[in-house]
KEVEX-71859 format. One line per field, with one value per residue (C-alpha): residue number from 1; residue in three letters; x, y, z. Coordinates in Angstrom, 1 decimal, always signed. Layout:
residues N
num: [NUM/...]
residuo: [ALA/...]
px: [X/...]
py: [Y/...]
pz: [Z/...]
***
This chain:
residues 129
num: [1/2/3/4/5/6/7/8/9/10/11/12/13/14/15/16/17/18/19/20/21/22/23/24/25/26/27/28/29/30/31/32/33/34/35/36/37/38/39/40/41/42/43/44/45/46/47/48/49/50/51/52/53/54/55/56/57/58/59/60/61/62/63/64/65/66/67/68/69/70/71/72/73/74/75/76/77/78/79/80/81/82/83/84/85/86/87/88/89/90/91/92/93/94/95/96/97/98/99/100/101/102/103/104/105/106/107/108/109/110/111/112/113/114/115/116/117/118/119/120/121/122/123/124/125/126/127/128/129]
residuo: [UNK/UNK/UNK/UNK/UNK/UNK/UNK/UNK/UNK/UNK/UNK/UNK/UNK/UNK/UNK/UNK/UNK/UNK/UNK/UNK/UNK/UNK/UNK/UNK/UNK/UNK/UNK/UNK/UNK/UNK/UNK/UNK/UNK/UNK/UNK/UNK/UNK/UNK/UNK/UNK/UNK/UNK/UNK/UNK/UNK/UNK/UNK/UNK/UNK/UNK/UNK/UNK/UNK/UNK/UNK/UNK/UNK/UNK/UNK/UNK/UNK/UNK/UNK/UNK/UNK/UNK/UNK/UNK/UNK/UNK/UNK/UNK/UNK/UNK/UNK/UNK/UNK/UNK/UNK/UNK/UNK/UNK/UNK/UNK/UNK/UNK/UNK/UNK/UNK/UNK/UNK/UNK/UNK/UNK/UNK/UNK/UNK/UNK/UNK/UNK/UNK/UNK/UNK/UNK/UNK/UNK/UNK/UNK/UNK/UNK/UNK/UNK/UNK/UNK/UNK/UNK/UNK/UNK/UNK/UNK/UNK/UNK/UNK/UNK/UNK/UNK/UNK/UNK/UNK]
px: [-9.5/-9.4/-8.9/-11.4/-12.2/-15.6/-16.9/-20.3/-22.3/-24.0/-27.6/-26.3/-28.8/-26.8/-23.5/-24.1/-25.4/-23.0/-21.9/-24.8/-25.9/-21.4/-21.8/-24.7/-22.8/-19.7/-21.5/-23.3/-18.9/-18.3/-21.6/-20.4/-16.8/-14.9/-12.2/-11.8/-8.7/-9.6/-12.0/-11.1/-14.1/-13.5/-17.1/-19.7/-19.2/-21.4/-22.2/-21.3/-24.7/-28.1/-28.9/-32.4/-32.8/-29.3/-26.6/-24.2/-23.3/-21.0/-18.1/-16.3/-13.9/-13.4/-10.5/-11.5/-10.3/-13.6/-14.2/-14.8/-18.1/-19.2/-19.2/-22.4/-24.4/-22.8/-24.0/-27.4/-27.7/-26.3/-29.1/-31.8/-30.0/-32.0/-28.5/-26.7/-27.8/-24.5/-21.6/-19.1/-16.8/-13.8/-10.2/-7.3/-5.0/-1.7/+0.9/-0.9/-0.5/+3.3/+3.9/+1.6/+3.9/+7.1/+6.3/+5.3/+8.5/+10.7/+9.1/+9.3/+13.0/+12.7/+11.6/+13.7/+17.1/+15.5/+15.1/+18.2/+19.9/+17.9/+18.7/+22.8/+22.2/+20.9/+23.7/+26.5/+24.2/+24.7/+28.5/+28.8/+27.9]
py: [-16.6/-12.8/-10.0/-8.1/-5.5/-5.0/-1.9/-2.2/+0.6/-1.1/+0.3/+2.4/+0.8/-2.2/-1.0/-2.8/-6.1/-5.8/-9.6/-10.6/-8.9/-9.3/-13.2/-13.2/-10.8/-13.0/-16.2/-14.5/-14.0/-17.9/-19.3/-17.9/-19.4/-16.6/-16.9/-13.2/-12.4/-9.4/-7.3/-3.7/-2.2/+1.1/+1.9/+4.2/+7.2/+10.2/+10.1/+12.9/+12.9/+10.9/+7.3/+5.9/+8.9/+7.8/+10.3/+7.6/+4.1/+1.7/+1.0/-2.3/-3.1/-6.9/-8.2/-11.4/-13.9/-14.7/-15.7/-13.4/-14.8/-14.7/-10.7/-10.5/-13.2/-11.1/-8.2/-9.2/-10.5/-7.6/-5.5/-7.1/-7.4/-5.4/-4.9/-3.4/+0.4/+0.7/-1.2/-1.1/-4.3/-3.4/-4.8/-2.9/-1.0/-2.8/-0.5/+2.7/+0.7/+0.1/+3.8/+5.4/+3.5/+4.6/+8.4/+7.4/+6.0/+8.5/+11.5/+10.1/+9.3/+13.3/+14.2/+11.6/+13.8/+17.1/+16.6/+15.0/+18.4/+20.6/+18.8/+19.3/+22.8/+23.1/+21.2/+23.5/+26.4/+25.3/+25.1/+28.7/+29.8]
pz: [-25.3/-25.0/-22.8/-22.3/-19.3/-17.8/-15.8/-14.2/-12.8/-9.6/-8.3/-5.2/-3.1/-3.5/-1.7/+1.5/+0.3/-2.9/-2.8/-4.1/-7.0/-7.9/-7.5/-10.0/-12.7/-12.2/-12.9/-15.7/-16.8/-16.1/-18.0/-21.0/-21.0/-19.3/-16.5/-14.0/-13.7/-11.4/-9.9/-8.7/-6.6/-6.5/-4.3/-4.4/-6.0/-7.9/-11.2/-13.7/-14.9/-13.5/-15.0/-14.5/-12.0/-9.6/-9.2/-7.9/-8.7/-7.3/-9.6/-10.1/-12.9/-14.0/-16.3/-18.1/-20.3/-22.5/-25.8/-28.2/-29.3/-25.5/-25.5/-27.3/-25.2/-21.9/-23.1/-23.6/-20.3/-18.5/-20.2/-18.9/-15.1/-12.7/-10.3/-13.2/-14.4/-16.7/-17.8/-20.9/-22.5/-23.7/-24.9/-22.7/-25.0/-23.7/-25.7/-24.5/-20.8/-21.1/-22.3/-19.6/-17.0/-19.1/-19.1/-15.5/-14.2/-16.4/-14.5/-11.1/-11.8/-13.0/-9.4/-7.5/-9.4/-9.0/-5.2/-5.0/-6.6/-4.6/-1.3/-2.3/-3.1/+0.1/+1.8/-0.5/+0.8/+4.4/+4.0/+2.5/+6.2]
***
Protein backbone atom coordinates (compact mmCIF):
# COMPACT_ATOMS: atom_id res chain seq x y z
CA UNK A 1 0.00 0.00 0.00
CA UNK A 2 0.77 3.52 -0.95
CA UNK A 3 0.20 7.03 -0.24
CA UNK A 4 -1.24 8.71 -2.56
CA UNK A 5 -3.32 12.23 -2.35
CA UNK A 6 -6.45 12.91 -4.33
CA UNK A 7 -7.90 16.47 -5.26
CA UNK A 8 -11.34 16.44 -6.82
CA UNK A 9 -12.93 19.38 -8.46
CA UNK A 10 -16.76 18.96 -7.44
CA UNK A 11 -19.69 20.45 -9.93
CA UNK A 12 -20.50 23.73 -7.96
CA UNK A 13 -24.05 22.84 -8.14
CA UNK A 14 -23.26 20.21 -5.85
CA UNK A 15 -22.15 22.29 -2.75
CA UNK A 16 -25.31 22.01 -0.80
CA UNK A 17 -26.14 18.32 -1.34
CA UNK A 18 -22.21 17.58 -1.42
CA UNK A 19 -22.54 14.29 0.74
CA UNK A 20 -23.69 12.51 -1.85
CA UNK A 21 -21.81 12.73 -4.81
CA UNK A 22 -18.39 12.53 -1.82
CA UNK A 23 -19.94 9.08 -0.52
CA UNK A 24 -19.97 7.81 -4.14
CA UNK A 25 -16.21 9.02 -5.05
CA UNK A 26 -15.11 7.56 -1.69
CA UNK A 27 -16.57 4.22 -2.29
CA UNK A 28 -15.31 4.36 -5.82
CA UNK A 29 -11.59 4.85 -3.27
CA UNK A 30 -12.68 1.68 -1.10
CA UNK A 31 -13.73 -0.68 -4.19
CA UNK A 32 -10.48 -0.56 -5.37
CA UNK A 33 -8.54 -1.53 -2.11
CA UNK A 34 -7.87 1.93 -0.73
CA UNK A 35 -8.23 3.06 3.02
CA UNK A 36 -8.85 7.44 3.40
CA UNK A 37 -6.79 8.59 5.71
CA UNK A 38 -8.31 12.16 5.33
CA UNK A 39 -10.43 14.41 3.56
CA UNK A 40 -9.83 18.30 3.74
CA UNK A 41 -12.87 20.25 2.12
CA UNK A 42 -11.73 23.35 1.50
CA UNK A 43 -15.43 24.55 -0.23
CA UNK A 44 -16.41 26.33 -3.09
CA UNK A 45 -14.12 28.45 -4.58
CA UNK A 46 -13.42 30.23 -8.28
CA UNK A 47 -11.62 28.65 -10.71
CA UNK A 48 -8.46 30.30 -12.41
CA UNK A 49 -9.82 29.41 -15.61
CA UNK A 50 -13.45 27.81 -16.74
CA UNK A 51 -13.81 23.85 -16.98
CA UNK A 52 -16.81 22.48 -18.91
CA UNK A 53 -18.10 26.22 -18.80
CA UNK A 54 -17.86 26.56 -14.47
CA UNK A 55 -15.78 29.20 -13.05
CA UNK A 56 -15.93 27.59 -9.61
CA UNK A 57 -15.66 24.10 -8.16
CA UNK A 58 -15.81 22.73 -4.80
CA UNK A 59 -12.48 21.49 -3.65
CA UNK A 60 -11.78 18.50 -1.46
CA UNK A 61 -8.42 16.85 -0.92
CA UNK A 62 -8.25 13.02 0.14
CA UNK A 63 -4.99 11.20 1.47
CA UNK A 64 -5.19 7.43 0.82
CA UNK A 65 -3.54 4.40 1.33
CA UNK A 66 -4.20 2.38 -2.18
CA UNK A 67 -2.46 0.13 -4.05
CA UNK A 68 -0.48 1.13 -6.67
CA UNK A 69 -2.20 -0.84 -9.27
CA UNK A 70 -5.64 0.60 -8.04
CA UNK A 71 -4.62 4.29 -9.43
CA UNK A 72 -5.25 3.35 -12.89
CA UNK A 73 -8.75 1.64 -12.36
CA UNK A 74 -9.64 5.03 -10.04
CA UNK A 75 -8.75 7.03 -12.56
CA UNK A 76 -10.79 5.60 -15.12
CA UNK A 77 -13.78 5.74 -13.06
CA UNK A 78 -13.42 9.24 -12.01
CA UNK A 79 -13.42 10.16 -15.78
CA UNK A 80 -16.54 8.97 -16.52
CA UNK A 81 -18.19 10.46 -12.94
CA UNK A 82 -20.71 13.01 -13.80
CA UNK A 83 -20.10 14.77 -10.00
CA UNK A 84 -16.47 15.14 -10.72
CA UNK A 85 -15.32 18.01 -13.47
CA UNK A 86 -11.42 17.65 -12.36
CA UNK A 87 -9.30 15.74 -10.20
CA UNK A 88 -5.42 14.86 -9.99
CA UNK A 89 -3.64 11.59 -8.09
CA UNK A 90 -0.56 12.22 -6.73
CA UNK A 91 2.20 10.74 -4.20
CA UNK A 92 3.01 13.66 -1.39
CA UNK A 93 6.61 14.73 -1.57
CA UNK A 94 7.27 13.95 2.25
CA UNK A 95 11.04 15.50 2.30
CA UNK A 96 9.85 18.70 0.59
CA UNK A 97 6.88 18.42 3.65
CA UNK A 98 9.36 18.18 6.55
CA UNK A 99 11.56 21.08 5.04
CA UNK A 100 8.54 23.44 4.28
CA UNK A 101 7.64 22.98 8.11
CA UNK A 102 11.46 23.47 9.01
CA UNK A 103 11.91 26.84 7.14
CA UNK A 104 8.43 27.25 8.75
CA UNK A 105 9.27 26.84 12.36
CA UNK A 106 12.83 28.44 12.01
CA UNK A 107 11.21 31.81 10.74
CA UNK A 108 8.49 31.88 13.31
CA UNK A 109 11.25 31.27 16.00
CA UNK A 110 12.89 34.38 13.75
CA UNK A 111 9.81 36.51 14.62
CA UNK A 112 9.11 35.17 18.19
CA UNK A 113 13.17 36.75 18.93
CA UNK A 114 12.77 39.78 16.87
CA UNK A 115 9.66 40.75 18.83
CA UNK A 116 11.06 39.77 21.78
CA UNK A 117 14.16 42.40 21.11
CA UNK A 118 12.04 45.00 19.92
CA UNK A 119 9.67 44.74 23.00
CA UNK A 120 13.13 45.28 25.41
CA UNK A 121 14.23 47.97 23.27
CA UNK A 122 11.11 49.44 23.99
CA UNK A 123 11.23 48.70 27.72
CA UNK A 124 15.23 50.17 27.77
CA UNK A 125 13.54 53.08 25.79
CA UNK A 126 11.05 53.64 28.54
CA UNK A 127 13.71 53.60 31.33
CA UNK A 128 15.84 56.31 29.48
CA UNK A 129 12.91 58.71 30.44
Amino acid sequence: MSEYEIAILYDPDLEIDLEKASKRVEKIFTDNGGKITNTDNWCKRKLAYPIKKNESAVYVFYTLDIPGEAVQKIEKTLNITDEVIRFLISKPDHKAIAKAEAARAKQASRRNSSDESDSEEESSDDEEK
